[in-house]
GUMIVEX-100051 format. One line per field, with one value per residue: x, y, z of N, C-alpha, C, O, CB in turn; chain. Coordinates in steps of 0.02 Angstrom, whole numbers, plus 50000, padded with zeros to 5 digits. Glycine has a CB too. Layout:
GUMIVEX-100051
n.u: c(X ...) .
n.v: c(Y ...) .
n.w: c(Z ...) .
ca.u: c(X ...) .
ca.v: c(Y ...) .
ca.w: c(Z ...) .
c.u: c(X ...) .
c.v: c(Y ...) .
c.w: c(Z ...) .
o.u: c(X ...) .
o.v: c(Y ...) .
o.w: c(Z ...) .
cb.u: c(X ...) .
cb.v: c(Y ...) .
cb.w: c(Z ...) .
ch: c(A ...) .
//
This chain:
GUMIVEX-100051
n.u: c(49286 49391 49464 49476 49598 49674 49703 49786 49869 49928 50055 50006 49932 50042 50011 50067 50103 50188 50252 50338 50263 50344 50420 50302 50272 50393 50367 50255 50303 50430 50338 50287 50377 50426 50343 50383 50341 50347 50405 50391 50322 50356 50244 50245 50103 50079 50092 50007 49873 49736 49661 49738 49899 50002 50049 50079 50130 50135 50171 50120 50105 50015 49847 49844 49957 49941 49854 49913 50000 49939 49863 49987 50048 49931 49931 50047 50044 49952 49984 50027 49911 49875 49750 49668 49543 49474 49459 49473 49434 49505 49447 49424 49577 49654 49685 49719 49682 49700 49666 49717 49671 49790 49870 49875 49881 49911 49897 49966 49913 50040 49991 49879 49935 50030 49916 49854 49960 49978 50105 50148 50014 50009 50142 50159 50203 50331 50462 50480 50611 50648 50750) .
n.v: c(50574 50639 50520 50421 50489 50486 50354 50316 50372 50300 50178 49998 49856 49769 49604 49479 49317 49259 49371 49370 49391 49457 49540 49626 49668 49766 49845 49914 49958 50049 50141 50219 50268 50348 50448 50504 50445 50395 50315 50176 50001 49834 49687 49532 49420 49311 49172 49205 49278 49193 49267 49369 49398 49510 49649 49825 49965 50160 50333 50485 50662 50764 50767 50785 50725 50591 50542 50554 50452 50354 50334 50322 50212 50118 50139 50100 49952 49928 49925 49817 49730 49733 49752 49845 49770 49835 50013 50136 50263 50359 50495 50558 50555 50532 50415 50315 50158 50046 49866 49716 49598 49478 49570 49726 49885 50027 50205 50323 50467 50537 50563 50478 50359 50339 50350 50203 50116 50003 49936 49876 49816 49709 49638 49503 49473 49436 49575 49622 49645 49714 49674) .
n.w: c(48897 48954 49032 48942 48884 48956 48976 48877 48916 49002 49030 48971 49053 49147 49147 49246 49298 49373 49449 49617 49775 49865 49771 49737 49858 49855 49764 49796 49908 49862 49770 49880 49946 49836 49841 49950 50055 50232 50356 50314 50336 50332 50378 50383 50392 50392 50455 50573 50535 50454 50344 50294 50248 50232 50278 50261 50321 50341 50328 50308 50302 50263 50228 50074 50058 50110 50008 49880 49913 49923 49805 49708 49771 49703 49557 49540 49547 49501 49374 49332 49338 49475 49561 49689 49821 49899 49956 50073 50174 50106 50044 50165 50229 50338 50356 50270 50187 50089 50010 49960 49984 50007 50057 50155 50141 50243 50259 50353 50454 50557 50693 50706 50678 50769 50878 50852 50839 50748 50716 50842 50899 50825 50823 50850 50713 50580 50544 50374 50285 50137 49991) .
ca.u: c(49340 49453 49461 49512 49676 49727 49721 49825 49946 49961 50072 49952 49959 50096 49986 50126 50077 50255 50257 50336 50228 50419 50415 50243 50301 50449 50351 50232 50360 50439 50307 50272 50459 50426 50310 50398 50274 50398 50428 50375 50364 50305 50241 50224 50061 50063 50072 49945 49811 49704 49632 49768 49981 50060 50034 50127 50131 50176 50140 50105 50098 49944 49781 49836 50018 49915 49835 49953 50054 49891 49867 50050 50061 49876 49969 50112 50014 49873 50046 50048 49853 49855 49689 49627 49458 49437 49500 49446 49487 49537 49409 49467 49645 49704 49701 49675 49676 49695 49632 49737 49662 49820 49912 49815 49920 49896 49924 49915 49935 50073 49964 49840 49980 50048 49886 49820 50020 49976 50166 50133 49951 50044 50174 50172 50223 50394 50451 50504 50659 50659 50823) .
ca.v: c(50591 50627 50443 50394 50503 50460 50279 50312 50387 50272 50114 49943 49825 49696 49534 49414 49275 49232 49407 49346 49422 49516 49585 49653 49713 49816 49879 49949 50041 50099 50174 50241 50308 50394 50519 50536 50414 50403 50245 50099 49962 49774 49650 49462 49393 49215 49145 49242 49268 49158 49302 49412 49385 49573 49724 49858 50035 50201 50385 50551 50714 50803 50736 50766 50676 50523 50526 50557 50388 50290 50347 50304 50128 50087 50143 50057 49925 49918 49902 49736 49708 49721 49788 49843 49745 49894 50052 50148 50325 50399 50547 50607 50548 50545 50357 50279 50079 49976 49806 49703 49544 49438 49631 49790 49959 50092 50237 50331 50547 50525 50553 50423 50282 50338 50312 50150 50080 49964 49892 49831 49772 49641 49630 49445 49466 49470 49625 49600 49691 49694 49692) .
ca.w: c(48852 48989 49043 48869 48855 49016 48975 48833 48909 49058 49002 48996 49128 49104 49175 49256 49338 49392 49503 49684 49838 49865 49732 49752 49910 49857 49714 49841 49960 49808 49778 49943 49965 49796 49863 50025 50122 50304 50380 50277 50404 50315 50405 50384 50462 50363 50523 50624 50513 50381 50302 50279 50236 50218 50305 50245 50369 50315 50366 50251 50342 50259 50179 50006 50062 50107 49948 49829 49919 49898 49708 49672 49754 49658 49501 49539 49561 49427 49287 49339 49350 49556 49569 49769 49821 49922 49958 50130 50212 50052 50067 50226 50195 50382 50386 50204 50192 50028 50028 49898 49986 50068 50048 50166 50142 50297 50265 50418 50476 50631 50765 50702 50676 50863 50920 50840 50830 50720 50743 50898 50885 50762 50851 50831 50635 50592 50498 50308 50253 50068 49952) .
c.u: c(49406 49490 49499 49580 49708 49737 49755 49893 49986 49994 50013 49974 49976 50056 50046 50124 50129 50293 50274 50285 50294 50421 50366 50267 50346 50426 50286 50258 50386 50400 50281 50316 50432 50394 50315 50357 50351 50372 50399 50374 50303 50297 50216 50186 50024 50067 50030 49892 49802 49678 49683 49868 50024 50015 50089 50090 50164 50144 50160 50088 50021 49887 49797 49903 49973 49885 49883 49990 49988 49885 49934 50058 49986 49909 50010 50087 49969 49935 50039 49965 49839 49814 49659 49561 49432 49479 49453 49487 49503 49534 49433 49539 49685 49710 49674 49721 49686 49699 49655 49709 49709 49859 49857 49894 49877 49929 49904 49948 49975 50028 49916 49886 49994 49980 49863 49890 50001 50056 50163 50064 49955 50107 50204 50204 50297 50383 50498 50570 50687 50728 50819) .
c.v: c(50598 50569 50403 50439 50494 50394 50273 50321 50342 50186 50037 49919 49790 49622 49468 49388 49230 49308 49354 49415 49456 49552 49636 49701 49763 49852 49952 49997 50053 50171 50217 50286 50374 50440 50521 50522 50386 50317 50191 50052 49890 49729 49572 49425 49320 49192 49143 49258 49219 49205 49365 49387 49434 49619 49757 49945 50082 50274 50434 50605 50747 50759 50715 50726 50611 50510 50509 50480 50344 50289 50322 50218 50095 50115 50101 49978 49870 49903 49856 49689 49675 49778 49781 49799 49810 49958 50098 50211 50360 50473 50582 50621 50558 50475 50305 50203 50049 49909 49766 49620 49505 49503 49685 49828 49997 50139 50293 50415 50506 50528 50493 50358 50297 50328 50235 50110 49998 49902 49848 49796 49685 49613 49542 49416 49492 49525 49595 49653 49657 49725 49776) .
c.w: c(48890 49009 48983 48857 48916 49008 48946 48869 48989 49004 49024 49048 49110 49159 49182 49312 49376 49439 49580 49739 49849 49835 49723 49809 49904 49809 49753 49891 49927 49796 49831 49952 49898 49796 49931 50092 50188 50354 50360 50323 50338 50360 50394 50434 50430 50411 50566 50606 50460 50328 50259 50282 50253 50241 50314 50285 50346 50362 50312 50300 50315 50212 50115 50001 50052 50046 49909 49857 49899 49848 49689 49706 49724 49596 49463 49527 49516 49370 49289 49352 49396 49533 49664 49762 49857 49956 50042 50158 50159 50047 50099 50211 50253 50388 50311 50218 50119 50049 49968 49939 50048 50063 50095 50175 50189 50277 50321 50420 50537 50687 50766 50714 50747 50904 50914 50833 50828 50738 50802 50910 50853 50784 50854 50753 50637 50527 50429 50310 50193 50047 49905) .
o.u: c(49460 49551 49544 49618 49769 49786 49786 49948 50041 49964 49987 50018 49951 50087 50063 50135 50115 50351 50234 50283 50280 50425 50385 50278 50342 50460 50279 50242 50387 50417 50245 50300 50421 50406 50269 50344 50401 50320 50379 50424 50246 50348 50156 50204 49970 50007 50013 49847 49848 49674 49668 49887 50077 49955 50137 50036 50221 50108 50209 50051 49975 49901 49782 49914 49969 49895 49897 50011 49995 49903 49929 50073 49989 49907 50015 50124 49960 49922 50044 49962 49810 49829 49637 49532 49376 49533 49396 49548 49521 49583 49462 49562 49741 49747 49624 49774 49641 49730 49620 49740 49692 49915 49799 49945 49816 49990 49846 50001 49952 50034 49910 49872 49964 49984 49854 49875 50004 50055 50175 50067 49923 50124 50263 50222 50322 50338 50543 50564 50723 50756 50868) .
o.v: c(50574 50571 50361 50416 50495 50372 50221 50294 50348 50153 50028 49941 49760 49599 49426 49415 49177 49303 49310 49476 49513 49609 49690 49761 49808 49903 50011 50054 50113 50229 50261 50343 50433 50483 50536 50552 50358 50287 50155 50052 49894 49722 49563 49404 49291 49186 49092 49257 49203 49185 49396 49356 49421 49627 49742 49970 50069 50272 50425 50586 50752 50722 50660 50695 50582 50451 50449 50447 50299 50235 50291 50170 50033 50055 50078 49946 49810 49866 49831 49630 49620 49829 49731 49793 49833 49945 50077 50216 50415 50511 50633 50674 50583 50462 50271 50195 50006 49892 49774 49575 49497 49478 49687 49809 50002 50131 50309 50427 50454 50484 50459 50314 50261 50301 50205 50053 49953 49846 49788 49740 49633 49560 49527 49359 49538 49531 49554 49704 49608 49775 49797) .
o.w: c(48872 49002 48988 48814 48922 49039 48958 48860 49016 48961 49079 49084 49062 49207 49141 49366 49404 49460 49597 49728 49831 49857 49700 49803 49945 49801 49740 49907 49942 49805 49808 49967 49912 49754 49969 50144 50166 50370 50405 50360 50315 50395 50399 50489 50440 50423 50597 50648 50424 50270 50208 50332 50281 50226 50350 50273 50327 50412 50275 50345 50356 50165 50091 49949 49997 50028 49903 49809 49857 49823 49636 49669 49723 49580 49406 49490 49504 49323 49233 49370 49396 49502 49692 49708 49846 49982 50055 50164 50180 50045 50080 50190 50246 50436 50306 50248 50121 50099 49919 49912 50106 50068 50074 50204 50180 50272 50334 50390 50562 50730 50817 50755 50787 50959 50967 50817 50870 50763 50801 50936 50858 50759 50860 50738 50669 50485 50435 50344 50186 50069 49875) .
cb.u: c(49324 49448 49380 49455 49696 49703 49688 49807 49956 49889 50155 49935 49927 50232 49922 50199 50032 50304 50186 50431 50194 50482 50421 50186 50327 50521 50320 50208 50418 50428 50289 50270 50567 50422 50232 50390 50198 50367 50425 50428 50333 50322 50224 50273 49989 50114 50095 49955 49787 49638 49573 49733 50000 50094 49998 50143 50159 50172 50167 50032 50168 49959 49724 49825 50068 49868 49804 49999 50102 49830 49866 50123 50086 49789 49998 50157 49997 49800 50132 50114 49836 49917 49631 49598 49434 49389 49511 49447 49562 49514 49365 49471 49664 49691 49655 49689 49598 49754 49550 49830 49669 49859 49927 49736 49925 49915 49933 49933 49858 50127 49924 49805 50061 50085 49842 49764 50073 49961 50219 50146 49911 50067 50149 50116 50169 50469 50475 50441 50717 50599 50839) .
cb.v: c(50656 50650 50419 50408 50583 50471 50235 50355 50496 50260 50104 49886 49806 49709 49508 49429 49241 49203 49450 49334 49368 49504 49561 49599 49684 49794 49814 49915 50044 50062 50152 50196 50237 50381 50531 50609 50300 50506 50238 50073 49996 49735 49679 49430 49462 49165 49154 49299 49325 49111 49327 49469 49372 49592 49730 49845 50031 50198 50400 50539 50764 50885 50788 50830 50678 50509 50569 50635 50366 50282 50443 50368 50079 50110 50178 50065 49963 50025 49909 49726 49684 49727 49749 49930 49659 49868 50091 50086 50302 50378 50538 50568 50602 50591 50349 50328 50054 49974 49813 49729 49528 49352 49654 49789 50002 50086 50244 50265 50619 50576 50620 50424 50269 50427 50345 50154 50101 50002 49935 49868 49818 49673 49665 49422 49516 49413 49704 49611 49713 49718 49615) .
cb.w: c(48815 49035 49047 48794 48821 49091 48962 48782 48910 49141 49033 48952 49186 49131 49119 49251 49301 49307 49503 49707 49906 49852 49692 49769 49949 49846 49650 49863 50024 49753 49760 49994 49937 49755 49845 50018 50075 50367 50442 50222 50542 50260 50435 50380 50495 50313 50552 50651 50495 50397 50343 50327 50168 50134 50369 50152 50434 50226 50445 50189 50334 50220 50163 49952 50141 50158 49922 49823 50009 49914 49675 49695 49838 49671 49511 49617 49589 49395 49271 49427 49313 49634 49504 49799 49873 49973 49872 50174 50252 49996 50093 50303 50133 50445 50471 50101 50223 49976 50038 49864 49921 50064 49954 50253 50063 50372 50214 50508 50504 50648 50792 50633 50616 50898 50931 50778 50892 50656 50759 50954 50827 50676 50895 50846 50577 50587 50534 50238 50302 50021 49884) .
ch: c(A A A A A A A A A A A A A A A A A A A A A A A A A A A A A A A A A A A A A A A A A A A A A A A A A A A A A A A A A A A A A A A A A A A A A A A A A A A A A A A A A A A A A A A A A A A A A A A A A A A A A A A A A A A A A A A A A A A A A A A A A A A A A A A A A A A) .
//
């Protein structure tokens, strides 16, 4: 029953098959910024990988920070019927993952991103800076 008035009251998902991958992207650090997720970093790895395009980096100070940014860019997200294939870390919430396919969202606690510095691991990807 709960399930059913929350669906109501969330707007449907607008299905548009004329979404750019940019746009996706800025709809995602939107989202991210909007619950105060700290340094957004995107990265373009169309070049460097086959399996993967966008990797987008962020950081949330406490457990339920990292959440709350992962819940709001799958929100953000799902309007537009982007659905994760997999979601990872959530639980804990010092290092949660979404898995949109050619899209993975990090969201990482600071000491985790300073140790695993993702940025430089990739380092071969240039960085996006959206309008």
């Amino acid at each position: 029953m709960v399930k059913a008035r929350q669906a109501r009251s969330e707007p449907p998902p607008q299905v548009d098959d004329d979404i750019t991958i940019e746009e996706v992207l800025a709809l995602a650090v939107a989202a991210i910024e909007d619950k105060k997720g700290e340094q957004p970093v995107v990265l373009d790895l169309v070049d460097q990988l086959d399996y993967l395009d966008y990797l987008i980096i962020c950081t949330g100070h406490t457990e339920l920070h990292t959440q709350a940014i992962a819940d709001n860019v799958q929100n953000a997200l799902a309007r537009y019927a982007i659905i994760p294939d997999g979601l990872s870390g959530y639980r804990h919430g010092d290092w949660i993952l979404i898995d949109y396919g050619v899209l993975v969202v990090h969201i990482f606690m600071p000491a985790l991103r300073d140790f695993y510095r993702l940025e430089e691991l990739w380092s071969g990807g240039q960085v996006v800076e959206l309008k």
